[in-house]
N, C-alpha and C positions, 0 to 999 in steps of 0.2 A: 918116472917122468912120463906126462902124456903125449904121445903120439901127436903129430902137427895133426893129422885129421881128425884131432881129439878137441883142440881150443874150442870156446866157447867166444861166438861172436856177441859182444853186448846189443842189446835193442837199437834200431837206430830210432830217430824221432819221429820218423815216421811211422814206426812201428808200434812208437810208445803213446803215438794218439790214437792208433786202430784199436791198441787194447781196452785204451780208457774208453771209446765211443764202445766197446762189445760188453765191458766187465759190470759185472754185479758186486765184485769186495768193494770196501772202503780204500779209498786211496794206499793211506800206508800198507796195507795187506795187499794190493794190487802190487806195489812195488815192488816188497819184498818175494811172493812169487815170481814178477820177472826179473829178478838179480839186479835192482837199481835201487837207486833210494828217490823219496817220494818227493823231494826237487827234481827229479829228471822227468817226472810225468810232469809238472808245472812247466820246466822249461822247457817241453816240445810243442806248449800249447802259446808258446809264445806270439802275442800278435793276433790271438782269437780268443781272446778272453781274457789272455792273461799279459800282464804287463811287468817286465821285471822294476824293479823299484831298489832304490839305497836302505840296506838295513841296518844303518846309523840307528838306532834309538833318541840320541837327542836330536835327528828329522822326523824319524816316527810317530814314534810312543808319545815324545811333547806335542805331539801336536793334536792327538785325540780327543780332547775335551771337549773342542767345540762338534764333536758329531754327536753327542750324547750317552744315551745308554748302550752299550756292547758287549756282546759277550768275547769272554777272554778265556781262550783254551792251551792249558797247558800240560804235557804228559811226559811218563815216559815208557819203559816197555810195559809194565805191569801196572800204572794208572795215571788218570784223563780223570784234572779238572776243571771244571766249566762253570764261570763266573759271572754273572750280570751286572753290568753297572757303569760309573763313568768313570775313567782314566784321569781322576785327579792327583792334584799336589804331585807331579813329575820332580823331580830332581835328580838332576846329570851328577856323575861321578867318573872320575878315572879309573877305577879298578870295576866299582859297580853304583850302577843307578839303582832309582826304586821309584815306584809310583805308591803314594800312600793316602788313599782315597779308602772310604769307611768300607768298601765294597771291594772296589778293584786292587790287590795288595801287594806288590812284587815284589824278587831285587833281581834285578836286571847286570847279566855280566857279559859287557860290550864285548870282550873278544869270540864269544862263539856265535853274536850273530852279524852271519858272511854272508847266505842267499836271502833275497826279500823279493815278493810276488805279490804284486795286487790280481785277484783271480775276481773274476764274473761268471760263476757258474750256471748253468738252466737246471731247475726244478721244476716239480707237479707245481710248486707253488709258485712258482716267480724267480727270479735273478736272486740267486745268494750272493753279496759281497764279501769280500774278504782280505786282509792282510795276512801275507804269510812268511814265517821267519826261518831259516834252517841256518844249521851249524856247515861246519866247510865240508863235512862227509853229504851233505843233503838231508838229515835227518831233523824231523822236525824242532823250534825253539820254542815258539810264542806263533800262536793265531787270534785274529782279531776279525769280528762276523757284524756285519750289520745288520739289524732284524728287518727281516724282510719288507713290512712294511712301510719303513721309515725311506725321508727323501734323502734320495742319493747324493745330492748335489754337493753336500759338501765333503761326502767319502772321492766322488769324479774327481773334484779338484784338488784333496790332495793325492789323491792319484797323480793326477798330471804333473804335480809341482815335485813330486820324488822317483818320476819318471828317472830311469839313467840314459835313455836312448837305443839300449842295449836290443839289438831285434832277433840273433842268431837263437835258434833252437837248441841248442844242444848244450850242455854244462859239465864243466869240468870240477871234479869232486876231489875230497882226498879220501885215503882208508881212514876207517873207524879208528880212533882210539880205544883198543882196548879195556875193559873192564881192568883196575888195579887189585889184585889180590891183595887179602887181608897181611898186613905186612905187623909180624907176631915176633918179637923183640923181648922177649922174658927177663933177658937182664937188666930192662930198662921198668922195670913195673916196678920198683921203689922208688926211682925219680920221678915218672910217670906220677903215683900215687900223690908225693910230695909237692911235686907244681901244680898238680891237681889243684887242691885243696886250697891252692895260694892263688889261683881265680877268681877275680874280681866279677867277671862281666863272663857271658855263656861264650858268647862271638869270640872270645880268648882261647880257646879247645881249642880250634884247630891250628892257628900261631901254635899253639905247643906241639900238637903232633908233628909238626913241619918242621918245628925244632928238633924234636928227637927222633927224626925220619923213622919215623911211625906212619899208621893212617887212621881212618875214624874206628872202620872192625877190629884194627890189630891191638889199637888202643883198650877198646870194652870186651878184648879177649881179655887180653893181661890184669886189667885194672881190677876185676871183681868187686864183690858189692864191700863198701857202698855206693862205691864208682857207680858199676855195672852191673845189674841183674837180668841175668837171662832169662827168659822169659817162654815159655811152650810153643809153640809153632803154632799154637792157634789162635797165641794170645792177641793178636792184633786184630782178628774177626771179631773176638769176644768183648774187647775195648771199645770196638766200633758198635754192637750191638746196646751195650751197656751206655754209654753216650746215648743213642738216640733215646734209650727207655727212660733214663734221667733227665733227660734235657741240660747235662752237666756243659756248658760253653767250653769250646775248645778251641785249638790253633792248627791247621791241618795246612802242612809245607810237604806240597807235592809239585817236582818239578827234575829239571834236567840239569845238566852244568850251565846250559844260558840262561836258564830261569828256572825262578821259584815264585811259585803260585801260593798264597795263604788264603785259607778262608778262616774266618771267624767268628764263633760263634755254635749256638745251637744248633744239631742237625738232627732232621727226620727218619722215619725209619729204611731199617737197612733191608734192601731187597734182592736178594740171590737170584740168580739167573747162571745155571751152572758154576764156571768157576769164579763168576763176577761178583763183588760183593757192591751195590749201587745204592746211591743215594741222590733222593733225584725229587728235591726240594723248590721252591716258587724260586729261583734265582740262583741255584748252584746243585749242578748235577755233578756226581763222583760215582766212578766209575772202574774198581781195582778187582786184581786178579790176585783172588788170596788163597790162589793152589801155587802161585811166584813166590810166595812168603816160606822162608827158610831158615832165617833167623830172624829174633825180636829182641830186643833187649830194653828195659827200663832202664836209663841212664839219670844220673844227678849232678847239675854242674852249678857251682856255689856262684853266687850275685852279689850285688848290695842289697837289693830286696829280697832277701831270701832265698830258697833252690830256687832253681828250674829246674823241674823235671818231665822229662821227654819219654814217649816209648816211637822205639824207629826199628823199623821196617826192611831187613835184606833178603836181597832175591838169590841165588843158590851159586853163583858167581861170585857176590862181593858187594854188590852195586845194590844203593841205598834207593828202595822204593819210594818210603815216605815216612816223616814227621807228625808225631801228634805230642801239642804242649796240651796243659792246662792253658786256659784262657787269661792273657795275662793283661795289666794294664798299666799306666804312668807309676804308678805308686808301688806295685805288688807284682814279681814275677812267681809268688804260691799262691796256689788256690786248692783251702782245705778239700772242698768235694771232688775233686780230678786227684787229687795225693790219694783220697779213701780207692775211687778208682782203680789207681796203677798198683796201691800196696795189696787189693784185691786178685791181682792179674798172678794166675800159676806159675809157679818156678819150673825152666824145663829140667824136667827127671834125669836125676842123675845115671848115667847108662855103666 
């Protein structure tokens, strides 16, 4: 046990605006060096830029349409995606919303967003706007940018109208929830296998795992192919390369427990910058760390309109990086060119 002249005093708020006014990291990397999470640097700036705000979604997210085109940033440790466009067709939900706009694509799950901050930042260029969303640890949900250029007036007022009044500096967080480890159930991979198969709709998988207190990993441990195909460690860099060189339309769900981000559609080519693999297109930059990639699996989950089939993304904890479909539509969740694809993608080597 540590010694009392051993504790570690947290930042106070005043402390956590001298860093932000000295620092050169990006906000989240500033945080994480001073032991906070990256709401507690927004909420020391309370009252000088930043305005704490209700992070209701159906006061927010519904009411974005009429500002126009925005970008919509959503991450999580090992990848940040960045959307251009407008916040249409919102639709509220009890367990989860969704905005389903040809651009801006969500599904929105109201319990994890608890801090919201309209922020005013100074650049080289001008005043950045911004909505900002974090879960009850502080960690970021859902950010929302207004291009610099555009009039502000109607980002100010709903500002002011999702104002909480709230002035104090300093915010109260909880701990992290934990990463859940792969939860690997072997006597269950015949029932498993069996209700598999008896999947109507993909959004059924996880109903089942929750049935058989299972989880997503523990699940495409057990299940094998045809369930599960495991797939090389580097098969998701390769997937991503192979997409842009084909121009094959994809479905790419990168996000957090409060939200999921999709893009869809063709994407450009992929551009390495050490451990980054980016892509950084007229309207959607992607942005992942695929030295985080530690397991891949191609997975197949039966529909009415044929598979769906997935290759998804874990990072060396448990925790699901990200989703890439075939590009799917009203009528068809196969799509032969994305199948040639994934049945293309290395099996990892038996050890």
């Amino acid at each position: 046990m540590a010694a009392a002249s051993d504790t570690i005093t947290a930042p106070s708020p005043a402390d956590l605006r001298a860093a932000q006014e000295e620092a050169t990291l990006r906000p989240r990397d500033l945080a994480e060096s001073l032991g906070v999470s990256e709401a507690h640097l927004l909420a020391a700036r309370t009252g000088r830029g930043v305005t704490r705000i209700t992070a209701n979604p159906d006061a927010l997210v519904a009411m974005l349409a009429p500002l126009g085109r925005l970008m919509a940033l959503t991450r999580n440790d090992s990848i940040v995606s960045e959307v251009e466009g407008t916040y249409l067709d919102y639709r509220p939900g009890r367990h989860a919303a969704m905005v389903l706009g040809p651009e801006i694509d969500l599904r929105i799950f109201s319990r994890h967003w608890v801090h919201a901050f309209a922020v005013e930042a100074e650049t080289p260029q001008g005043i950045r706007r911004s909505f900002q969303v974090f879960d009850a640890a502080g960690d970021a949900v859902h950010k929302i940018y207004l291009p610099l250029d555009a009039d502000p007036s109607d980002w100010l007022a709903l500002r002011d109208r999702l104002a909480t009044g709230e002035h104090g500096d300093a915010l109260t967080t909880d701990p992290r929830t934990p990463v859940e480890e792969p939860i690997i159930a072997p006597e269950k991979s015949d029932r498993l296998r069996r209700e598999w198969d008896a999947l109507t709709d993909s959004h059924q998988f996880l109903m089942l795992t929750r049935k058989l207190r299972i989880n997503r990993l523990g699940a495409y441990r057990i299940a094998g192919q045809p369930h599960a195909r495991r797939l090389a460690a580097d098969a998701l860099a390769t997937l991503m390369h192979r997409l842009a060189e084909t121009q094959v339309p994809s479905m790419i769900f990168a996000g957090n427990a409060g939200c999921i981000q999709i893009k869809s559609g063709p994407i450009g080519p992929i551009r390495p910058t050490g451990p980054w693999l980016n892509v950084l297109d007229p309207g959607f930059d992607m942005h992942m760390r695929g030295d985080h990639v530690a397991e891949v699996w191609a997975v197949t989950k039966p529909s009415r309109r044929r598979p769906a089939v997935s290759v998804e993304a874990f990072d060396r904890r448990g925790a699901l990086i990200v989703q890439v479909f075939g590009h799917r539509t009203a009528e068809a969740d196969h799509n032969a060119a994305w199948m040639g694809l994934v049945e293309a993608l290395p099996t990892e080597a038996t050890q």
